[in-house]
C-alpha positions in Angstrom: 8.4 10.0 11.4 10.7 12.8 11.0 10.5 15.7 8.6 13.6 18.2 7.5 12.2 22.1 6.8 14.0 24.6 5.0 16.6 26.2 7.7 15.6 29.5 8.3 18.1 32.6 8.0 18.8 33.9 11.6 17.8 37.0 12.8 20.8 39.8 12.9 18.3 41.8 15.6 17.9 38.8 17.9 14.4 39.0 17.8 13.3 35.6 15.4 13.5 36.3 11.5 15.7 39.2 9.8 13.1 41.9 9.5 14.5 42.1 6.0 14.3 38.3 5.2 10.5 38.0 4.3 11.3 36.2 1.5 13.0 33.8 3.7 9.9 33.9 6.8 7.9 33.4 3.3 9.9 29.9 2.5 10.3 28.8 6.1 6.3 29.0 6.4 6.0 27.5 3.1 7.8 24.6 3.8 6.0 23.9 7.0 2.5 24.1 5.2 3.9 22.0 2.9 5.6 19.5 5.4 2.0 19.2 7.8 0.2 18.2 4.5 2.3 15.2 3.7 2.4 14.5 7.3 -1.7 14.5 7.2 -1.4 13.0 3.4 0.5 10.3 4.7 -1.1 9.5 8.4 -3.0 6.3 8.9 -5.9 8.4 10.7 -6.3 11.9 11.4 -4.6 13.4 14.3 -6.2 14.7 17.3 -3.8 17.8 17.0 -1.2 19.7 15.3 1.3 21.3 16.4 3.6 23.9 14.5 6.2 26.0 16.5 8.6 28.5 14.4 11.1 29.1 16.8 14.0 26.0 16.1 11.3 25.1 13.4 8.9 22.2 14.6 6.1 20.2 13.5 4.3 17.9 16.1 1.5 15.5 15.4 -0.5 13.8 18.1 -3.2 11.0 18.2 -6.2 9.4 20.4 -5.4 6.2 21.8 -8.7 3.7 20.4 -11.0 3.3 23.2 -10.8 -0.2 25.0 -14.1 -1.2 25.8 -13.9 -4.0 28.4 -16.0 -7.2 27.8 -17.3 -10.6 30.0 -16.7 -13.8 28.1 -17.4 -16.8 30.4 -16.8 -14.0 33.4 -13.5 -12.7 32.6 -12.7 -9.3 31.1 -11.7 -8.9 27.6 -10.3 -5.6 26.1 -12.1 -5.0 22.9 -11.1 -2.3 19.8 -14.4 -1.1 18.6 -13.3 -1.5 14.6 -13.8 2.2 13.1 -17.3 2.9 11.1 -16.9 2.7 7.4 -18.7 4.8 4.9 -19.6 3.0 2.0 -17.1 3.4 -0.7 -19.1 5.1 -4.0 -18.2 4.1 -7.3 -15.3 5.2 -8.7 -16.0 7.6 -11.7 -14.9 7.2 -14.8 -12.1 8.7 -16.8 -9.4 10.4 -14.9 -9.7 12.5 -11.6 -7.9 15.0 -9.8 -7.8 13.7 -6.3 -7.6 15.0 -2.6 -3.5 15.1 -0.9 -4.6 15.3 2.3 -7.8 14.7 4.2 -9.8 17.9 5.0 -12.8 19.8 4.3 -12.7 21.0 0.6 -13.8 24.3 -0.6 -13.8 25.4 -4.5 -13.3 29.2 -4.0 -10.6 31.0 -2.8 -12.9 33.0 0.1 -16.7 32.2 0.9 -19.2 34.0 -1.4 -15.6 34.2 -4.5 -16.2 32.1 -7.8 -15.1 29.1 -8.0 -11.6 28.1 -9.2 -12.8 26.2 -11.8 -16.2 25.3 -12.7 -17.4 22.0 -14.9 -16.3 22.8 -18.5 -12.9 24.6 -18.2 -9.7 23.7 -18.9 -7.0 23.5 -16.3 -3.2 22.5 -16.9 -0.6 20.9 -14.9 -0.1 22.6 -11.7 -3.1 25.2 -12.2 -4.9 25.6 -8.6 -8.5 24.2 -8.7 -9.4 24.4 -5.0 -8.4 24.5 -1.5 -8.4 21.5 1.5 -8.4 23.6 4.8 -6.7 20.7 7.2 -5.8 21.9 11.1 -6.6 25.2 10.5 -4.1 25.2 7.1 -5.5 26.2 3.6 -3.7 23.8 1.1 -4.0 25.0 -2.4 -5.1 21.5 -4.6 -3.2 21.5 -8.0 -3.9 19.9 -11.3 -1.8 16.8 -11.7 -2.5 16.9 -15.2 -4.5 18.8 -17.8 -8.0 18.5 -19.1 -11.7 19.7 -19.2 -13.4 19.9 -15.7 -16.4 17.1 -16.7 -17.5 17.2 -12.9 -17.2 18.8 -9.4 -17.6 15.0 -7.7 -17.6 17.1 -3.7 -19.8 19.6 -2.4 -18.3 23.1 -1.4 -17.4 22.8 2.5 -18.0 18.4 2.3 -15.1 16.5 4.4 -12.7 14.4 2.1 -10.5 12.0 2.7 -6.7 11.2 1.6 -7.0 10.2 -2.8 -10.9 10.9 -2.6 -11.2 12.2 -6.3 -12.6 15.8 -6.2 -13.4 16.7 -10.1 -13.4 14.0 -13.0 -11.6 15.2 -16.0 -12.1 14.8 -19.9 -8.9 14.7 -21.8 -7.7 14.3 -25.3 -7.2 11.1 -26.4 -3.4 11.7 -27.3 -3.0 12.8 -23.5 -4.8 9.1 -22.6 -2.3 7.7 -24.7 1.1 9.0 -23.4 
């Protein structure tokens, strides 16, 4: 899978960025946080590692091999694919959610011991930050897909989520239902 980043502006003082470009260090940086969450939105599983090199921009992904475990049926070996655990699934809640991009561990405050980004009973709006998904060592912001009252924080501060996991179920007006 193969990802295109925002070309940065080469240096004039051979030594990386311009010293005068932070704007531009600010976009290249951007766009590789940006790439490595829809590479870790859109990855079967997680990876074992991941890999983000500025110089000639490049993001690298690796992942474990499953573990053959070698069985005797009738005396001969046969390889065998231990089939991953599975967490049971909870219910889906009602109404709609705003949902995880990227598996992660989810916190709702912007540094430990901050308030929250939004607590049950405010409103957010389209493209409002409501918490952060720290994946490989990346803090992703979470955004409001759409507006509405916070009825519920559905995921502990610090819990492990998983790609579309919802995070907060909303309450919305039923004209917003309807478009």
């Amino acid at each position: 899978m193969t990802h295109r980043l925002a070309r940065a502006v080469p240096s004039t003082n051979g030594q990386g960025f311009d010293e005068h470009a932070d704007q531009t260090a600010e976009d290249v940086l951007a766009a590789v946080r940006h790439t490595a969450a829809d590479l870790l939105a859109t990855s079967p599983q997680p990876p074992s590692s991941l890999n983000v090199r500025i110089g000639d921009v490049a993001v690298e992904m690796a992942w474990q091999q499953p573990q053959v475990v070698p069985a005797t049926v009738d005396g001969s070996v046969v390889p065998l694919v231990p089939a991953p655990a599975a967490a049971p699934a909870p219910a889906a809640p009602a109404g709609p959610t705003l949902n995880a991009a990227t598996v992660g561990t989810f916190y709702r405050a912007p540094a430990p011991g901050a308030p929250p980004f939004v607590a049950e009973g405010d409103e957010v709006s389209p493209g409002q930050q409501v918490a952060i998904i720290e994946a490989m060592k990346l803090m992703l912001p979470v955004e409001a897909e759409r507006g509405g009252r916070i009825a519920e924080v559905l995921v502990a501060d610090g819990e492990g989520v998983e790609y579309g996991q919802p995070l907060f179920r909303l309450d919305t007006d039923e004209s917003e239902l309807a478009a």
